[in-house]
MARSE-496507 format. One record per residue (C-alpha): residue number from 1; residue in three letters; x, y, z. Coordinates in Angstrom, 1 decimal. Layout:
N
<NUM Ala <X Y Z>> ...
***
This chain:
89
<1 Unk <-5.3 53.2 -1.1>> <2 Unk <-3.3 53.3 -4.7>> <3 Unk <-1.2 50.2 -3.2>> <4 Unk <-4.3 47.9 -2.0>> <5 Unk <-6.1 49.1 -5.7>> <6 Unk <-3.3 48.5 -7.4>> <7 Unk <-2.8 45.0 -6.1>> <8 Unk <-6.9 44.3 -6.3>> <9 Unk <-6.6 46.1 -10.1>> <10 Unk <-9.6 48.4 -9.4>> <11 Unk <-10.0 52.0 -9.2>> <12 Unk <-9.4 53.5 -6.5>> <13 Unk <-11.6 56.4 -7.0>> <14 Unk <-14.6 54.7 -8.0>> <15 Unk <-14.4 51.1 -6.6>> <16 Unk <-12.4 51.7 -2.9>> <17 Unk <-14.7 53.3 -0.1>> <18 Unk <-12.5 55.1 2.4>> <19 Unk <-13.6 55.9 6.0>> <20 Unk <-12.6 58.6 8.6>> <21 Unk <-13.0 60.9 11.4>> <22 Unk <-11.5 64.1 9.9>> <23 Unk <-11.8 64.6 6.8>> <24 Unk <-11.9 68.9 7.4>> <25 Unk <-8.7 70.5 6.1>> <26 Unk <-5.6 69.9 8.5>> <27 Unk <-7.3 67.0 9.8>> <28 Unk <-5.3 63.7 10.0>> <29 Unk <-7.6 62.1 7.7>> <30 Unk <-7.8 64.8 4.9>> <31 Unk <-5.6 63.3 2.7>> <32 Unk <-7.5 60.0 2.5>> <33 Unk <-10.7 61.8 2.5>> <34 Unk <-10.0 64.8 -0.2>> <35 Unk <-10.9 62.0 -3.5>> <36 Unk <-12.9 58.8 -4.2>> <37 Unk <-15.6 57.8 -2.6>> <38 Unk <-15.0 58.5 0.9>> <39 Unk <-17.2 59.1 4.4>> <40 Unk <-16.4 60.5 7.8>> <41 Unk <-17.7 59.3 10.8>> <42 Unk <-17.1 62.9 12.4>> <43 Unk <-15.6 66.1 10.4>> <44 Unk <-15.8 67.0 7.2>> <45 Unk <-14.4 68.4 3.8>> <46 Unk <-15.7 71.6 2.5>> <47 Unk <-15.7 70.0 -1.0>> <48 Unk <-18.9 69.2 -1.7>> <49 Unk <-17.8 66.5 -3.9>> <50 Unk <-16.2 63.8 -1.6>> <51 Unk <-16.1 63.1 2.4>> <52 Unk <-19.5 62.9 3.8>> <53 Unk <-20.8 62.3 6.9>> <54 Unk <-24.5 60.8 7.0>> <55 Unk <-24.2 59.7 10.6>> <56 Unk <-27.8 61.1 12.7>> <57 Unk <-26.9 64.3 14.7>> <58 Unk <-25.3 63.7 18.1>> <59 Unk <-24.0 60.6 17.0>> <60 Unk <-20.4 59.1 17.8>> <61 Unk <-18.2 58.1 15.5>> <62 Unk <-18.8 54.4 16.2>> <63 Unk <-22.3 54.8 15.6>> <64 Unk <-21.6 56.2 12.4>> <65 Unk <-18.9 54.0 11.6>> <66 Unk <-21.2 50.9 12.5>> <67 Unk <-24.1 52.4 10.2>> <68 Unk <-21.9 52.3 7.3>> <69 Unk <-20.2 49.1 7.1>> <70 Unk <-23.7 47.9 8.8>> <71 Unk <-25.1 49.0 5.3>> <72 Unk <-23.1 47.5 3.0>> <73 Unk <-24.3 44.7 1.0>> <74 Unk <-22.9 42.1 -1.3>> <75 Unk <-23.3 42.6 -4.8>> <76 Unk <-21.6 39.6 -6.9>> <77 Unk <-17.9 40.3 -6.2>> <78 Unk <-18.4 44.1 -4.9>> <79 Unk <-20.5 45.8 -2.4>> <80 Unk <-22.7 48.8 -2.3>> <81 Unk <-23.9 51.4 0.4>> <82 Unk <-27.2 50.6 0.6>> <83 Unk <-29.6 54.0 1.5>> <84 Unk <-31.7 52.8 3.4>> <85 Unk <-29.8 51.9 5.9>> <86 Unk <-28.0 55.2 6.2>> <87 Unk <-31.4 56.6 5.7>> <88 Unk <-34.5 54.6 6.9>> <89 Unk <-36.7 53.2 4.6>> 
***
């Protein structure tokens, strides 16, 4: 994530959305899930502050997966995570 940022010269805390499946401690995805703006598709963080999963219950993680980059919309040169489609209207 530093390398790609680095290269893109943004932040990678506040302009790089990471996704993955385990994001709980000792899961293989921890790492990239413990900072920034990050989402899991399965397990999460305890931190309350990063790695979230707003997949619907009893949902896989390709669902999930799908819902988020389904729900990301163009803004000028950067994209957002639009509610609403995490959410319903």
């Amino acid at each position: 994530v530093a390398h790609v940022a680095s290269q893109c010269q943004i932040d990678p805390n506040t302009e790089t959305l990471r996704l993955g499946d385990a994001g709980h401690e000792g899961g293989n995805d921890y790492e990239l899930l413990r900072e920034g703006l990050s989402l899991s598709c399965e397990r999460v963080s305890v931190d309350l502050a990063t790695c979230w999963n707003f997949g619907a219950s009893g949902s896989n993680q390709v669902d999930v997966t799908s819902t988020y980059l389904r729900g990301l919309s163009r803004h000028g040169s950067a994209f957002r995570l639009l509610p609403a489609a995490l959410f319903g209207p």
